[in-house]
VEXDREN-2710 file (C-alpha; in Angstrom, 1 decimal):
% VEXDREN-2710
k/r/px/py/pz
1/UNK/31.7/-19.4/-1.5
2/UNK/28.5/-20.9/-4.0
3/UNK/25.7/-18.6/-4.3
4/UNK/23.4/-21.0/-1.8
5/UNK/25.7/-20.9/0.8
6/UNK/25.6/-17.0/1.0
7/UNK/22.7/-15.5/3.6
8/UNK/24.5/-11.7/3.9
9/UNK/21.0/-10.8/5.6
10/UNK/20.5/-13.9/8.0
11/UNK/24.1/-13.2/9.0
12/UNK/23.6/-9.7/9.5
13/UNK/20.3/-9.9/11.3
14/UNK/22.0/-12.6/13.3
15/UNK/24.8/-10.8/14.5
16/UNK/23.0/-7.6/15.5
17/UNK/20.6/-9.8/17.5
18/UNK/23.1/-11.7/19.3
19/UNK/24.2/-9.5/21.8
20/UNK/20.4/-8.7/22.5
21/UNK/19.8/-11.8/23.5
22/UNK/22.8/-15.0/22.4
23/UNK/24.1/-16.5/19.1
24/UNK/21.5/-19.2/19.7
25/UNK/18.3/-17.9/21.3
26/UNK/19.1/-15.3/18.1
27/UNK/19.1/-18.5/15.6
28/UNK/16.3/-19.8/17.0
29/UNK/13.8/-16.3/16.5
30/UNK/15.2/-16.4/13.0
31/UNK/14.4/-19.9/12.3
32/UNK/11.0/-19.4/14.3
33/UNK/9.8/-16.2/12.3
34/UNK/10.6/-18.2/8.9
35/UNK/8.4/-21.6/10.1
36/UNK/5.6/-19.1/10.7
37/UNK/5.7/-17.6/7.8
38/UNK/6.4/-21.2/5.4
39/UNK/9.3/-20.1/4.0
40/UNK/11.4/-22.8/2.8
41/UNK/14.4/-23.6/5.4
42/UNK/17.1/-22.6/2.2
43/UNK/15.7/-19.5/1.8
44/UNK/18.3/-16.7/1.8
45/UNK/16.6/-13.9/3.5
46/UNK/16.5/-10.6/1.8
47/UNK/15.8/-6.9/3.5
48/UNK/11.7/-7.3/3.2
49/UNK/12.2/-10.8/5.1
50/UNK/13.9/-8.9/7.9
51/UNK/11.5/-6.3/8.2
52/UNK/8.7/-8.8/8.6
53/UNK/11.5/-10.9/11.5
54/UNK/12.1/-7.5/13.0
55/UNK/8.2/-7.5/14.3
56/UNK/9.0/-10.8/16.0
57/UNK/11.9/-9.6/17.5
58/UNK/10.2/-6.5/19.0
59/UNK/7.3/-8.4/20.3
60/UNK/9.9/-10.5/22.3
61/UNK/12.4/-7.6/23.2
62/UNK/9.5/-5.8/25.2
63/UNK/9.0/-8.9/27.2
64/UNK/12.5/-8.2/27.9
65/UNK/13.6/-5.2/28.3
66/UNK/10.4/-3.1/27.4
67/UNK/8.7/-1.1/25.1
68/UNK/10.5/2.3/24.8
69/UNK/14.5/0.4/24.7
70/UNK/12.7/-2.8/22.0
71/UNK/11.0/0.3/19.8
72/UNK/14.3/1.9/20.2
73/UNK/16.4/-1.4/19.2
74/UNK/14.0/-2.2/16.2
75/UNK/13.9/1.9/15.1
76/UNK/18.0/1.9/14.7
77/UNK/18.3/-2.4/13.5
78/UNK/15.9/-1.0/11.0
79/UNK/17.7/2.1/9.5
80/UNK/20.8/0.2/9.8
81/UNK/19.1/-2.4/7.4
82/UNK/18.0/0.3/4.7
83/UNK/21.9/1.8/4.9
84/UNK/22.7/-2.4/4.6
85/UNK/20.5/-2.7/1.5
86/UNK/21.8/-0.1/-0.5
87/UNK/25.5/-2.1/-0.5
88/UNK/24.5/-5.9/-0.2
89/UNK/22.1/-7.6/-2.8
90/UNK/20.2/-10.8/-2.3
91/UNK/21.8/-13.9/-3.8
92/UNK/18.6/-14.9/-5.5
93/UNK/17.9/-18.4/-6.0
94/UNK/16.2/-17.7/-9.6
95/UNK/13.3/-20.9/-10.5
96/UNK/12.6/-21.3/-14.3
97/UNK/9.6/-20.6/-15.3
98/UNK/8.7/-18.9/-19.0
99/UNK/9.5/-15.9/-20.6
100/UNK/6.6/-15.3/-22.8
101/UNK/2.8/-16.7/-22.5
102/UNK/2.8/-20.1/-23.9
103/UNK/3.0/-20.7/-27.5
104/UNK/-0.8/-21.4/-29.0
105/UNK/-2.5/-19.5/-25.9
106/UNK/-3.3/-17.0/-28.6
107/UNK/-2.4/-14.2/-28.8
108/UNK/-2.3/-11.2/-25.8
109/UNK/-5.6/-9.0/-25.8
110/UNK/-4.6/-5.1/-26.2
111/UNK/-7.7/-4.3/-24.5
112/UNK/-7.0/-5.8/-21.2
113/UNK/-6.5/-3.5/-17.9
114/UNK/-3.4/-1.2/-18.0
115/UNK/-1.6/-3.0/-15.5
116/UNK/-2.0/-7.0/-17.0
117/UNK/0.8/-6.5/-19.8
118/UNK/3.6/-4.2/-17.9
119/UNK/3.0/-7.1/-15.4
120/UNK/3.6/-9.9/-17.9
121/UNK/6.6/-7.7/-19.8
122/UNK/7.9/-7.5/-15.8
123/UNK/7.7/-11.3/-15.5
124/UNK/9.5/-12.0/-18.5
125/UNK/12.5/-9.4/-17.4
126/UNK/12.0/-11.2/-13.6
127/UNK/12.8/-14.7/-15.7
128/UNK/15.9/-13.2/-17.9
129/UNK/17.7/-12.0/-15.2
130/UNK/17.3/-15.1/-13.3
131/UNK/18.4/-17.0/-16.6
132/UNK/21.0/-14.4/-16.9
133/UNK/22.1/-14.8/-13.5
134/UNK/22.4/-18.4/-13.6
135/UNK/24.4/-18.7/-16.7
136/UNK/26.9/-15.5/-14.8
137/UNK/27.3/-17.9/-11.5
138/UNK/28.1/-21.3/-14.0
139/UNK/30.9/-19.1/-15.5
140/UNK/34.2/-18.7/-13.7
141/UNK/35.0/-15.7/-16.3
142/UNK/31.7/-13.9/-15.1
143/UNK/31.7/-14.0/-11.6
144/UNK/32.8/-10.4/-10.9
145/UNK/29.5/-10.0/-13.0
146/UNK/27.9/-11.5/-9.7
147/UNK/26.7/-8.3/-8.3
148/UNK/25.2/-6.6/-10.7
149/UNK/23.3/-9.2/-12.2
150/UNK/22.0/-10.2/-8.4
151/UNK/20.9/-6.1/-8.2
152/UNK/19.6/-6.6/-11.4
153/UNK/17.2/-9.7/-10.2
154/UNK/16.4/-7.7/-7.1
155/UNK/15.1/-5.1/-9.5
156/UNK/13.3/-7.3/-11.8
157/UNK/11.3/-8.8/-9.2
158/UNK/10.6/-5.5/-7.2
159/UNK/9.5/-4.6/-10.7
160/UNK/6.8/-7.3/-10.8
161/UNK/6.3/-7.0/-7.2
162/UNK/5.1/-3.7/-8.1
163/UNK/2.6/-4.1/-10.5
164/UNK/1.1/-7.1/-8.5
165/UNK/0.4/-4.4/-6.1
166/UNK/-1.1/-2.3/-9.2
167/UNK/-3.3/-5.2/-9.4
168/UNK/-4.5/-5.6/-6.1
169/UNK/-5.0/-2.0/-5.3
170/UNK/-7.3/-2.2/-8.8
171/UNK/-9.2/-4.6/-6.9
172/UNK/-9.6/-2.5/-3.9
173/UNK/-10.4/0.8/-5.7
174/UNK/-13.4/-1.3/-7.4
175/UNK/-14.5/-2.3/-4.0
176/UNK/-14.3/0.8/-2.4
177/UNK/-16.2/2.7/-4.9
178/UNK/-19.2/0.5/-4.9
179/UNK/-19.1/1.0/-1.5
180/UNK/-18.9/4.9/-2.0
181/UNK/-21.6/5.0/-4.4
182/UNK/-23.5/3.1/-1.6
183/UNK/-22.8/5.9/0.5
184/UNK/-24.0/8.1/-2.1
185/UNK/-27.3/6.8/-2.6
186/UNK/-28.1/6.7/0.8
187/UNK/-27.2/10.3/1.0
188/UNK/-29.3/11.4/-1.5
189/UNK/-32.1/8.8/0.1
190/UNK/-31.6/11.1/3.1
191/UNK/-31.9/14.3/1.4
192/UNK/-34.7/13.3/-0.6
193/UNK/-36.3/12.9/2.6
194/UNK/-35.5/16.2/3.8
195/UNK/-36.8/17.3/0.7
196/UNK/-39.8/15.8/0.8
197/UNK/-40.7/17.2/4.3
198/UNK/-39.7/20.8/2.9
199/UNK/-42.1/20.2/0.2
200/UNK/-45.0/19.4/2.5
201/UNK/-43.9/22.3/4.9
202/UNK/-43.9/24.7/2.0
203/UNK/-47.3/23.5/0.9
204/UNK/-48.7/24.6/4.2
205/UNK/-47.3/27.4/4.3
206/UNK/-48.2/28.5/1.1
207/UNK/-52.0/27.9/1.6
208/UNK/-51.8/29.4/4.9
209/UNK/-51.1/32.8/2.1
210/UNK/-47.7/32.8/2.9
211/UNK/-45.2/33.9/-0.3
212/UNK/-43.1/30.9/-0.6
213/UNK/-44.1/30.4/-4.1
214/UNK/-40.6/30.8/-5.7
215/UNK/-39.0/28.3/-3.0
216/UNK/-41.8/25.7/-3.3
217/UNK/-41.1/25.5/-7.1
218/UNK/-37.2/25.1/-6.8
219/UNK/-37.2/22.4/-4.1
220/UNK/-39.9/20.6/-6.1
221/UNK/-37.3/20.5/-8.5
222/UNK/-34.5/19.6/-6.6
223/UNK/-36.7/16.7/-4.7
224/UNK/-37.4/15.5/-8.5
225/UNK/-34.0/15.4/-9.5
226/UNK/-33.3/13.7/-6.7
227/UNK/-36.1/11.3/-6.9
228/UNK/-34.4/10.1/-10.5
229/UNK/-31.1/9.8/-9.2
230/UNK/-32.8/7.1/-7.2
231/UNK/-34.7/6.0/-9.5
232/UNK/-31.4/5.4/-12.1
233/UNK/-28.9/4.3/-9.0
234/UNK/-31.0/2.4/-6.6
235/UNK/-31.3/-0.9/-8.4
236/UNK/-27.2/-1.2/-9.3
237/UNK/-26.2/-1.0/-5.8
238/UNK/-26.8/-3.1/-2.4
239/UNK/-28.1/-0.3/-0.1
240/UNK/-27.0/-2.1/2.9
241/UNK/-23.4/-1.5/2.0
242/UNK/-23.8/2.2/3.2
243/UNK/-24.9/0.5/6.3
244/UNK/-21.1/-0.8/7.1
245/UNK/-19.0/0.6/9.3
246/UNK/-16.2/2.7/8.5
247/UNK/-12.9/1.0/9.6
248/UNK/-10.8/3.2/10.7
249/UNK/-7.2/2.0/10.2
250/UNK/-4.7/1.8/13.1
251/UNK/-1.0/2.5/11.0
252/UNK/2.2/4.3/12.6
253/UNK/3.2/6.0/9.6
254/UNK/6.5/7.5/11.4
255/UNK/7.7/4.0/11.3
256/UNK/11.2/4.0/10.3
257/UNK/10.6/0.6/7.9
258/UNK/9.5/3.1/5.6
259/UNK/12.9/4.3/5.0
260/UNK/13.5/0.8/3.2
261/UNK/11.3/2.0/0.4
262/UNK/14.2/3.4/-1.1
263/UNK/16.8/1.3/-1.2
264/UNK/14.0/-1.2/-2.5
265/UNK/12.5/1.0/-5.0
266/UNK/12.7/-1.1/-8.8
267/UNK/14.6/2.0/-9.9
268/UNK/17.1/2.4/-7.7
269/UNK/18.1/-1.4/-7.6
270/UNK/18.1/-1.2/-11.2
271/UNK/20.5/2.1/-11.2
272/UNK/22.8/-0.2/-8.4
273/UNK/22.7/-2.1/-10.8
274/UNK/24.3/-0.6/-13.7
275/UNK/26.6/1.4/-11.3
276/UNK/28.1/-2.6/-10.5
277/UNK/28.3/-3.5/-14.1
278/UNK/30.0/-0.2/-15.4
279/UNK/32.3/-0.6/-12.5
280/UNK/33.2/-4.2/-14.3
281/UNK/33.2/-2.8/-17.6
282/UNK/35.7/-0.4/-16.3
283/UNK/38.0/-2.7/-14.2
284/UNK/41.4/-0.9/-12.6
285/UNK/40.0/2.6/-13.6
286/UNK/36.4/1.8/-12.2
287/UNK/36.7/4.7/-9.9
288/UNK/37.6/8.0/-12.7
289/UNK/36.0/6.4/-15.7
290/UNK/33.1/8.3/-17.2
291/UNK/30.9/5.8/-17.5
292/UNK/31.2/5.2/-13.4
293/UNK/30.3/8.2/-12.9
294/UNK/27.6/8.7/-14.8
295/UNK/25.9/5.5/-13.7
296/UNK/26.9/6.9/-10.2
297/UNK/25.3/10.3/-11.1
298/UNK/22.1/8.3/-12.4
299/UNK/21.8/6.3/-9.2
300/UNK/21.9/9.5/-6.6
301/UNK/19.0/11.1/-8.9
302/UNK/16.7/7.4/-9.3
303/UNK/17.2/8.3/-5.0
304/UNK/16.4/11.3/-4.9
305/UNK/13.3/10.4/-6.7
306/UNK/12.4/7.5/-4.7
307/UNK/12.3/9.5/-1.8
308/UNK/10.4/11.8/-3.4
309/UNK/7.7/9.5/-4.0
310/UNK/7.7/7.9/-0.7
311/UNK/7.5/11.4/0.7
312/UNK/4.4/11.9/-1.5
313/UNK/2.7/8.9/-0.7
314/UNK/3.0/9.3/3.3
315/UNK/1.7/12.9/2.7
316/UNK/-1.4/11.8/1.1
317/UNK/-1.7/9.4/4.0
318/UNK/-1.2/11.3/6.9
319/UNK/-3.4/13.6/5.2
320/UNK/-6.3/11.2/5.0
321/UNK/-5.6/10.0/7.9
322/UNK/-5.9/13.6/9.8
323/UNK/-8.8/13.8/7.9
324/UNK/-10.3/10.5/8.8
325/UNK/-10.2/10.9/12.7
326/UNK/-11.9/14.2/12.2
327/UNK/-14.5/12.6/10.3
328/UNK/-15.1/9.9/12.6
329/UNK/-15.2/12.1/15.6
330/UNK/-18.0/14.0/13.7
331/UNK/-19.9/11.0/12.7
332/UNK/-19.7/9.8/16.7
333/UNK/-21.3/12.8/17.4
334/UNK/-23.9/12.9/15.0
335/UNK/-24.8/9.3/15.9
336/UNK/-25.5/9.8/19.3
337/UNK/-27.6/13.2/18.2
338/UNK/-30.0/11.4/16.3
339/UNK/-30.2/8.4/19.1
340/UNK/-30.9/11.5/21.3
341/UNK/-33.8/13.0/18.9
342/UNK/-35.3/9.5/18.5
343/UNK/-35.6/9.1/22.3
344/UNK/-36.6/12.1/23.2
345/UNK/-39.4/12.6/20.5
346/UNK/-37.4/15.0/17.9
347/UNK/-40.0/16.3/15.1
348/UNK/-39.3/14.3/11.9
349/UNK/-37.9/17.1/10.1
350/UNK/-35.3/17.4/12.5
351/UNK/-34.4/14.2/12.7
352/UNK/-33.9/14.0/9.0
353/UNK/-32.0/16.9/8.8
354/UNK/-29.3/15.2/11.3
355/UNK/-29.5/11.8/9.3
356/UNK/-28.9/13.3/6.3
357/UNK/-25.9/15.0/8.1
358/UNK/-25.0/11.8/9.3
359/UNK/-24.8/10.1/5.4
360/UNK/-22.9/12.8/4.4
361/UNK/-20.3/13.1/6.8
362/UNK/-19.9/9.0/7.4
363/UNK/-19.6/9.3/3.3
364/UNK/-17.0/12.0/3.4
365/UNK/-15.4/9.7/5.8
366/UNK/-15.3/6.3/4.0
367/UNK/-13.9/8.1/1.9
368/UNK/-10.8/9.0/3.6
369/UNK/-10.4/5.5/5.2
370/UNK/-10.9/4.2/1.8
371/UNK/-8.1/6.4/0.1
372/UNK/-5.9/5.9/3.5
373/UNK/-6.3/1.9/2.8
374/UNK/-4.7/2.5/-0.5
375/UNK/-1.9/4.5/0.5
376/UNK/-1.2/2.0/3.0
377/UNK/-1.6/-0.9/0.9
378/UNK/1.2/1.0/-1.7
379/UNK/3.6/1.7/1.4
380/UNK/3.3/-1.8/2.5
381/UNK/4.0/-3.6/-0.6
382/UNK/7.6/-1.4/-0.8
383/UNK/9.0/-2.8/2.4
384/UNK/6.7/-5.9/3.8
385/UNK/7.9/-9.5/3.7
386/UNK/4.4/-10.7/2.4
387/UNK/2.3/-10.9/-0.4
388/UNK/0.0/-7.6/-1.5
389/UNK/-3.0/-8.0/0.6
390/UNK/-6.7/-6.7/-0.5
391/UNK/-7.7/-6.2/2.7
END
């Protein structure tokens, strides 16, 4: 069979959707999910492509047969996929493009951001393997090769896929902290309010005779300090980006798609990858020969670490997340405590006491939402059929 006639995932997904709901109506969601996403009606689907089907699917299973048997049906099809991933690669259709920057662009600036060369080195190994891939398929005498050179493109583009996340999220970190040092001024625009009431509260006490000599002088010098952190910070930032909401992300991270991002992980599809070629190289002995099993060894520990990692990563985010919906809870409440002062009359001490509370705890929680965007955006880009996104 030629390499554009293969679809092992179309197939699969086909045939586990066909008793749900028909061979055709099953054809037909297929086809549908790819027009909406403008893939090109060729296109072999591989195990990210599914994922992003598997959402169509659901949506029309629990018009069917409802949501608890459709989140059922999509949990197993989906951990049934990541089993299917780690034996079946995608018959890439490689497209020539260079392998280097042009000749006369001059030459690469060391000094650019960490991530712009590893992502032009994992272009160039992206376009070899397709080369390498293509010349493997022409040749009769290389098609056991098949395999391994088709893991070994899977790897090379979930290599560049990879550090075009790296590049986004780089773009989203810069975003978020301007907005955090936003936050940050406006905290300390709220304390040096506070500050500046304590001062004048201080003053009369102290020529009332009161001893509050030693306290006057320190927050006179904490108001100061203060005061010149403004002074420095105030004119590099748009104040009015402390005055945004914090978006609190909706994201299931129990979601078995998750589990994909191993199979998928560069390293692993590159270990696959050597496991198929030392399994050529060895032919009738492919099972006892050392090199087999030390490319076999190699793969279980590039797993092991994969999951690892993806057990790190939802950590952190479930962590933020906790931490996030604490947060917000807190800055709900605060809110409607200083809406309560200012309608009531509240001294405007107190009140500025709660609002600096309130830019303190909304900053602590930007924070969170901010990190939890991240971790999400890095989870994502491991088992989602589209592009990285900035958000």
């Amino acid at each position: 069979m030629t390499a554009t006639a293969r679809d092992p995932y179309r197939d699969w997904l086909r045939a586990r959707l066909s008793p749900e709901v028909g061979a055709a109506a099953a054809e037909q969601v297929i086809e549908g999910a790819a027009q909406r996403r403008g893939w090109p009606a060729q296109r072999a689907l591989g195990p990210r492509d599914v994922v992003g089907v598997l959402q169509d699917i659901y949506a029309m299973l629990r018009t069917r047969v409802g949501d608890t048997a459709a989140e059922h049906w999509v949990e197993t099809t989906t951990m049934d996929l990541a089993t299917f991933a780690q034996s079946v690669p995608v018959p890439s259709q490689p497209v020539r493009g260079e392998i280097a920057p042009v000749p006369g662009a001059g030459p690469v600036r060391w000094g650019r951001r960490a991530h712009d060369l590893p992502l032009l080195l994992a272009r160039s190994h992206a376009e070899i393997a397709g080369r390498s891939l293509e010349a493997i398929r022409a040749n009769p005498d290389l098609s056991p090769l098949e395999d391994a050179a088709e893991w070994d493109m899977q790897a090379t583009q979930a290599e560049v896929r990879r550090w075009e996340t790296e590049e986004v999220l780089s773009s989203l970190r810069a975003d978020h902290a301007r907005m955090e040092v936003a936050d940050q001024v406006a905290a300390a625009a709220a304390q040096a309010e506070v500050l500046h009431l304590t001062v004048w509260e201080l003053e009369r006490a102290e020529a009332q005779g009161q001893q509050v000599g030693p306290r006057l002088a320190h927050t006179r010098l904490m108001s100061q300090q203060t005061d010149a952190f403004l002074a420095s910070f105030s004119p590099l930032i748009r104040l009015d980006d402390a005055d945004t909401p914090v978006v609190v992300p909706q994201l299931d991270l129990s979601s078995v798609r998750y589990s994909l991002g191993v199979p998928l992980h560069p390293a692993v599809l590159r270990a696959r990858s050597q496991l198929n070629y030392a399994r050529w190289q060895a032919g009738d002995q492919a099972d006892d020969a050392p090199a087999v099993q030390q490319a076999r060894a190699a793969l279980a520990q590039a797993e092991h670490e994969a999951q690892s990692q993806l057990n790190a990563t939802l950590s952190a985010a479930r962590g933020h997340q906790q931490a996030l919906e604490r947060l917000a809870r807190q800055v709900t409440l605060l809110e409607k405590r200083i809406q309560s002062l200012r309608q009531s009359g509240g001294d405007q001490f107190g009140v500025a006491r709660v609002v600096l509370d309130w830019r303190q705890t909304r900053s602590a929680a930007r924070v969170q939402a901010h990190r939890l965007h991240e971790a999400a955006s890095l989870l994502g880009a491991l088992v989602s059929d589209s592009e990285p996104s900035r958000g």
